[in-house]
DRENKOL-721787 format. One record per residue (C-alpha): x negated, z, y; residue in one letter; residue number from 1. Coordinates in steps of 0.2 Angstrom, whole numbers. Example, Ala and Ser with C-alpha at 12.3 -4.5 7.8 and 13.67 -1.06 7.14 Angstrom:
2
{east -62 up 39 north -22 rest A nr 1}
{east -68 up 36 north -5 rest S nr 2}
//
This chain:
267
{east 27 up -257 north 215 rest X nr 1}
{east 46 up -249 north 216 rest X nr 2}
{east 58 up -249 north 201 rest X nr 3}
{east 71 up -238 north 190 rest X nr 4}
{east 64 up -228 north 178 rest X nr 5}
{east 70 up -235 north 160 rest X nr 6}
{east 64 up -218 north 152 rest X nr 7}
{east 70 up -199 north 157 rest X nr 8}
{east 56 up -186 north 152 rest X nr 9}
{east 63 up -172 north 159 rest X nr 10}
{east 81 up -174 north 151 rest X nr 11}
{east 73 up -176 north 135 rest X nr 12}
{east 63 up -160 north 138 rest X nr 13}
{east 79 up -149 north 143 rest X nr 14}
{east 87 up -155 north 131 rest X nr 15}
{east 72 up -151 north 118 rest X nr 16}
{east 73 up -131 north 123 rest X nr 17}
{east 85 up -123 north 117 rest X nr 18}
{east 83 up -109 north 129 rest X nr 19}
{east 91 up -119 north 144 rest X nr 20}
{east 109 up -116 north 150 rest X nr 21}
{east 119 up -131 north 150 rest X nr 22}
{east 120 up -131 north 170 rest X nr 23}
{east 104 up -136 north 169 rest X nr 24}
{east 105 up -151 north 159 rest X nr 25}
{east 121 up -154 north 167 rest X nr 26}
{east 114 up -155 north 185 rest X nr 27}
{east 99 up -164 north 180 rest X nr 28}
{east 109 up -179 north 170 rest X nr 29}
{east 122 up -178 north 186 rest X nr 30}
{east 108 up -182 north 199 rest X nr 31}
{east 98 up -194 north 189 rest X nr 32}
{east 114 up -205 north 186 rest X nr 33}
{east 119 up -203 north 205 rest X nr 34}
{east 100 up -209 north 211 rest X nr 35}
{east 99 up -224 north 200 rest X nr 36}
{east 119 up -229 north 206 rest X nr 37}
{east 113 up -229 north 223 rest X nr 38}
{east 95 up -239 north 218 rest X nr 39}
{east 105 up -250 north 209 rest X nr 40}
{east 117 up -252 north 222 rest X nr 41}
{east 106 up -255 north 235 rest X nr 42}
{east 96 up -266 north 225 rest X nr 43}
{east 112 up -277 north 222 rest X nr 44}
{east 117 up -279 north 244 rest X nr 45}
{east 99 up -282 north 249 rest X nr 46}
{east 99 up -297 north 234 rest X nr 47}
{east 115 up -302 north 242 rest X nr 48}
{east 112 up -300 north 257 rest X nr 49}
{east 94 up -312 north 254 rest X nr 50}
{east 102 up -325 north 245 rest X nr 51}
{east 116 up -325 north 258 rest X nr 52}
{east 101 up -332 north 272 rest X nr 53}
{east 91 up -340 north 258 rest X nr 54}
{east 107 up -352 north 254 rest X nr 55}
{east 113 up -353 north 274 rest X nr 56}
{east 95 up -359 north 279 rest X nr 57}
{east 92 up -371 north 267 rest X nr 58}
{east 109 up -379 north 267 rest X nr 59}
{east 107 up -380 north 286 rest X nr 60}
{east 91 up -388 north 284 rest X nr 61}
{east 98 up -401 north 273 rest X nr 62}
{east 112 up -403 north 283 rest X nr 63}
{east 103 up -405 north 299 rest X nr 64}
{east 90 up -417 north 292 rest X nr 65}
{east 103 up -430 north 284 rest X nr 66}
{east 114 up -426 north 301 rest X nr 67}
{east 100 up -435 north 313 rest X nr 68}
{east 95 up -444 north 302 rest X nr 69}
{east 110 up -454 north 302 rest X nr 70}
{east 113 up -453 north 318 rest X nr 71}
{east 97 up -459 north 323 rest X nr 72}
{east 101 up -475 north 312 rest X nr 73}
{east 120 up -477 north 322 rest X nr 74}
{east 110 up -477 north 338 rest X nr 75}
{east 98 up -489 north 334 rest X nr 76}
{east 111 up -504 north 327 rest X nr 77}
{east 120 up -499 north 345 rest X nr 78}
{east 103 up -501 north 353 rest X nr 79}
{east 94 up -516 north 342 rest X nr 80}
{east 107 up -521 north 329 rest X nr 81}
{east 95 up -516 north 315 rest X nr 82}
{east 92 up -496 north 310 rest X nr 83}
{east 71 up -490 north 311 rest X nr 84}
{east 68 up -481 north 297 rest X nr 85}
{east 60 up -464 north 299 rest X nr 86}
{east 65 up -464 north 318 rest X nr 87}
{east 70 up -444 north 321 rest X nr 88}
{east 73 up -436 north 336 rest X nr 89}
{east 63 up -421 north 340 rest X nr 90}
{east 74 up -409 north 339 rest X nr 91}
{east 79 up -412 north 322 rest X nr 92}
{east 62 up -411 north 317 rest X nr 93}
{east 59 up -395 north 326 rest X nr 94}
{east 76 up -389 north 318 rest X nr 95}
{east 70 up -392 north 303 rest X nr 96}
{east 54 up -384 north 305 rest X nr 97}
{east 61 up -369 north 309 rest X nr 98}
{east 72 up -370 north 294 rest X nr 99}
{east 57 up -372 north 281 rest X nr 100}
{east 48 up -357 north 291 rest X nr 101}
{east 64 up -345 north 289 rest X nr 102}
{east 65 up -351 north 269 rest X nr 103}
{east 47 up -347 north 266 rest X nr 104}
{east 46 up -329 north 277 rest X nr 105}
{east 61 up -327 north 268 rest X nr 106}
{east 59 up -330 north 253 rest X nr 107}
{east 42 up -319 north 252 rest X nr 108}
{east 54 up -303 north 254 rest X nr 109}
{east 53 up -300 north 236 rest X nr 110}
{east 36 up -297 north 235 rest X nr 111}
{east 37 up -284 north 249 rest X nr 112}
{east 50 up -276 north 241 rest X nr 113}
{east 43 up -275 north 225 rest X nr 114}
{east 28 up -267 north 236 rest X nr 115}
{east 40 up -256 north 246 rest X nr 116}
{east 31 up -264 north 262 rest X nr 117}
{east 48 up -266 north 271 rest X nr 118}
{east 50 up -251 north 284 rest X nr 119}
{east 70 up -243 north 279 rest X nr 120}
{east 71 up -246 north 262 rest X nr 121}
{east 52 up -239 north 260 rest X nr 122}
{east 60 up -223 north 269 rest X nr 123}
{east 73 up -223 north 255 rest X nr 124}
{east 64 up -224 north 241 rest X nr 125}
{east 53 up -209 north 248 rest X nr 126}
{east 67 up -198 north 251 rest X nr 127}
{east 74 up -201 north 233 rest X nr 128}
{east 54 up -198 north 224 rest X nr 129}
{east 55 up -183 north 234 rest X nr 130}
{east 72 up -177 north 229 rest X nr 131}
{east 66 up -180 north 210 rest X nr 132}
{east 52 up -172 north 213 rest X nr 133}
{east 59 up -155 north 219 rest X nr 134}
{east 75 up -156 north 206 rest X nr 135}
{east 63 up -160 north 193 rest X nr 136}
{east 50 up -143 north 198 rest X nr 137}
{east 64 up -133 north 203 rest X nr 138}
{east 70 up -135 north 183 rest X nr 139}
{east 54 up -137 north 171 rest X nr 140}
{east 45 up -122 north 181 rest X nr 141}
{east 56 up -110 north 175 rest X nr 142}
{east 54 up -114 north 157 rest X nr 143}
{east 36 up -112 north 159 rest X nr 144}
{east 29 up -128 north 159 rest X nr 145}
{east 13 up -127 north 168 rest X nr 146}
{east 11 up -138 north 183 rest X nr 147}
{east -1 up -152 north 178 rest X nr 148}
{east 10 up -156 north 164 rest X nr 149}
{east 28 up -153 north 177 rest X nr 150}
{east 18 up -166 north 189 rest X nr 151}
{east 16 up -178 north 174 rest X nr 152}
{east 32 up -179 north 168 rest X nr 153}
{east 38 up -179 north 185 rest X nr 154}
{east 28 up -196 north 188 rest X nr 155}
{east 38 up -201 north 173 rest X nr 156}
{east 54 up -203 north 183 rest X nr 157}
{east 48 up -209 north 202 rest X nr 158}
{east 52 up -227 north 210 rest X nr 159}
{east 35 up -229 north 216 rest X nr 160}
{east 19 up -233 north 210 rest X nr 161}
{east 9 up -224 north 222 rest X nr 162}
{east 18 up -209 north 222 rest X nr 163}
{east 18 up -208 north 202 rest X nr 164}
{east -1 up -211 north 203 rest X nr 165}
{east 0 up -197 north 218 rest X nr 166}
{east 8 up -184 north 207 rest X nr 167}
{east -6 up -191 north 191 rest X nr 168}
{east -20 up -185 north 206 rest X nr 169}
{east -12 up -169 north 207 rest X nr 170}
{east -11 up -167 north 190 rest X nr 171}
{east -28 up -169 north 188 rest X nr 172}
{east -35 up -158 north 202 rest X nr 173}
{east -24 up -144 north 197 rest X nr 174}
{east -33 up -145 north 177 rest X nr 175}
{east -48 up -146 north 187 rest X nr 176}
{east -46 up -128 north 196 rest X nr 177}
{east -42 up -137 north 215 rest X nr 178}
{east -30 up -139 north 225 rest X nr 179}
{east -14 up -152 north 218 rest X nr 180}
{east -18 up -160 north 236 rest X nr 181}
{east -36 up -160 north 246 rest X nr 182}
{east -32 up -168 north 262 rest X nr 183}
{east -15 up -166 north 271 rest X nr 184}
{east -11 up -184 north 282 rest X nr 185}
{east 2 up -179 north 295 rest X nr 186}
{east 7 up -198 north 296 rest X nr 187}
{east 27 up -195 north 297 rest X nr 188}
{east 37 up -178 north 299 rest X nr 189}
{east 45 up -179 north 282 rest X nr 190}
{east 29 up -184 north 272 rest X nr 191}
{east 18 up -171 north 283 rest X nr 192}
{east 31 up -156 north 276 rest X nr 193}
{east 30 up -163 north 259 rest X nr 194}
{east 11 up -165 north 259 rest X nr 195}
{east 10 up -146 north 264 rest X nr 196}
{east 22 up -140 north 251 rest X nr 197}
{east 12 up -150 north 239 rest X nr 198}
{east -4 up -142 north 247 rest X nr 199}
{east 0 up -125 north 239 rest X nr 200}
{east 14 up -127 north 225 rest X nr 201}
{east 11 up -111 north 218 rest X nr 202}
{east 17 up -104 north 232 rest X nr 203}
{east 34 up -111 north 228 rest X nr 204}
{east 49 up -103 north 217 rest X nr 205}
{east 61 up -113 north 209 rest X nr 206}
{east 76 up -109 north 223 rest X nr 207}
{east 61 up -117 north 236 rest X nr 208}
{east 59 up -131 north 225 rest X nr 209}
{east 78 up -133 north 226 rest X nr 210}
{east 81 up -130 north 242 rest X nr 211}
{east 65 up -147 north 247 rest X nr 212}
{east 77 up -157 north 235 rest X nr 213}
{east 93 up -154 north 247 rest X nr 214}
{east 84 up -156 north 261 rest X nr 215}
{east 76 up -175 north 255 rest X nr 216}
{east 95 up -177 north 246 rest X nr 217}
{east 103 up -176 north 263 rest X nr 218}
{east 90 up -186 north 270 rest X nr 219}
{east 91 up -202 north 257 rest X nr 220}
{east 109 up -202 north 257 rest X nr 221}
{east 109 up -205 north 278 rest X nr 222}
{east 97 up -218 north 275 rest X nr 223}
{east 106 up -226 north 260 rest X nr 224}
{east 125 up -226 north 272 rest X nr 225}
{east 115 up -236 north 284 rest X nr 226}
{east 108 up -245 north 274 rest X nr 227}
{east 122 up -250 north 265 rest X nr 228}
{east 135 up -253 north 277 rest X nr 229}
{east 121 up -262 north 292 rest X nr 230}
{east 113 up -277 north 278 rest X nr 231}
{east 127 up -285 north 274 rest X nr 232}
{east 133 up -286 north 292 rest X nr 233}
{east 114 up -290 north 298 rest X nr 234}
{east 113 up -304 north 284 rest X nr 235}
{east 129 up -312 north 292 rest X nr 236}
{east 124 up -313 north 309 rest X nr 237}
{east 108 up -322 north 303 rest X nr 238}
{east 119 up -332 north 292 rest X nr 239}
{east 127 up -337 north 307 rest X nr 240}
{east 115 up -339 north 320 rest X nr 241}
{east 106 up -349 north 309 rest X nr 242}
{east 121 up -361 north 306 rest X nr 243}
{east 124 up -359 north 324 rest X nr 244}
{east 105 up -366 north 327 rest X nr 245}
{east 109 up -381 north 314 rest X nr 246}
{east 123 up -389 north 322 rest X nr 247}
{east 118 up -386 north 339 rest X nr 248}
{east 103 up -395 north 338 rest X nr 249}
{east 113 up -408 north 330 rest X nr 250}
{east 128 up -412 north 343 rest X nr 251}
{east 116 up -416 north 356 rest X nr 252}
{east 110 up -433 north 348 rest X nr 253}
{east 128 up -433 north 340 rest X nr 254}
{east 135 up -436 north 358 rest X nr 255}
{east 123 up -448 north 361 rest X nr 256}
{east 128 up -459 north 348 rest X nr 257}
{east 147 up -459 north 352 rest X nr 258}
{east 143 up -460 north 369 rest X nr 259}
{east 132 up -476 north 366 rest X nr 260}
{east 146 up -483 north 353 rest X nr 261}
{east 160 up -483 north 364 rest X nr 262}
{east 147 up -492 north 379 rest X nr 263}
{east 145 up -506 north 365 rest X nr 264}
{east 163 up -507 north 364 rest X nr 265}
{east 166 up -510 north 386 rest X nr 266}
{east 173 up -492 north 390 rest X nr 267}
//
């Protein structure tokens, strides 16, 4: 499960020493308030951007429902004198079909958001728990905080559930004499360099630690600029092609209907 931490450990933590220069606490409270901007930004075009298709597909599917069905009932008082309910071409049914598959796929996009299942956004969300992670290290070390307890309150602060639960493993294998991480899954580049890091932290100074969180920083905010400028304009085209569907599969029985009319009439 993803989400924005409601509860900052870390800043209650600097703030608790008083041997910490004010940088610090500055530069921490500076980079959570510009991670959850771009969470919470992100978070409000993607909800647009659903509702936008979620709105479009059912309105098209009511629309071209009632559409044929009307116009079935004009071509059948041309053709008989007396409408046949529940006469519906095929297309409007296959139109409409399509329409209730788009609302239900789309409409289970929450729960794989809330799971962090879909492809770029889980990207994101990776690059900013990394980025926490190596701000987050890169100022409780220092203070002497050992790393079991820096990996903890770490956790505290991290978008995803599997990667809080990562860090609580780590904790827990470093309290128990072992390595923070046993087994190194070179899956992706970026999570196979983190991994490695991971492997071995106390190999890693502060200005290391630092310098991972720039790295990731750069990362997320490519990532987020993509993001942010391609969903709106991805959700509109849907939009569109799905409005686009509706009334194309419409104006064939349409013409049909005036066509047949204006025979009734002799021209």
């Amino acid at each position: 499960m993803v989400g924005i931490a409601t509860s900052d450990p870390i800043r209650d933590q600097l703030m608790s020493r008083p041997d910490v220069g004010g940088s610090a606490l500055s530069k921490w409270v500076e980079y959570s308030a510009q991670r959850d901007m771009m969470l919470r930004r992100l978070s409000n075009c993607a909800l647009a951007s659903w509702l936008t298709v979620l709105t479009v597909s059912i309105l098209s599917g009511l629309m071209t429902w009632h559409f044929e069905t009307s116009t079935v009932e004009v071509m059948e008082i041309f053709q008989t004198g007396t409408p046949e309910s529940g006469a519906h071409s095929g297309d409007a049914l296959q139109a409409v079909m399509i329409f209730l598959s788009i609302c239900v796929l789309w409409g289970l996009l929450p729960i794989a958001w809330k799971l962090n299942l879909i492809p770029f956004f889980r990207k994101l969300r990776n690059d900013i728990d990394w980025t926490t992670i190596g701000h987050a290290m890169s100022h409780l070390l220092p203070l002497g905080i050992p790393y079991p307890t820096a990996f903890r309150l770490t956790a505290k602060n991290l978008c995803c559930a599997s990667h809080r639960q990562w860090l609580e493993q780590a904790a827990t294998s470093v309290e128990a004499g072992q390595q923070a991480i046993k087994e190194v899954s070179f899956s992706r580049p970026d999570e196979a360099v983190f991994q490695t890091i991971m492997s071995h932290p106390d190999s890693m100074a502060h200005q290391d630690w630092e310098a991972v969180a720039h790295h990731y920083d750069a990362c997320a905010k490519r990532t987020w600029s993509l993001l942010v400028a391609s969903v709106p304009v991805a959700s509109t085209l849907l939009a569109g092609l799905i409005l686009w569907l509706a009334i194309t599969s419409t104006f064939g029985d349409f013409y049909r209907a005036l066509t047949n009319g204006i025979q009734q009439f002799g021209f």
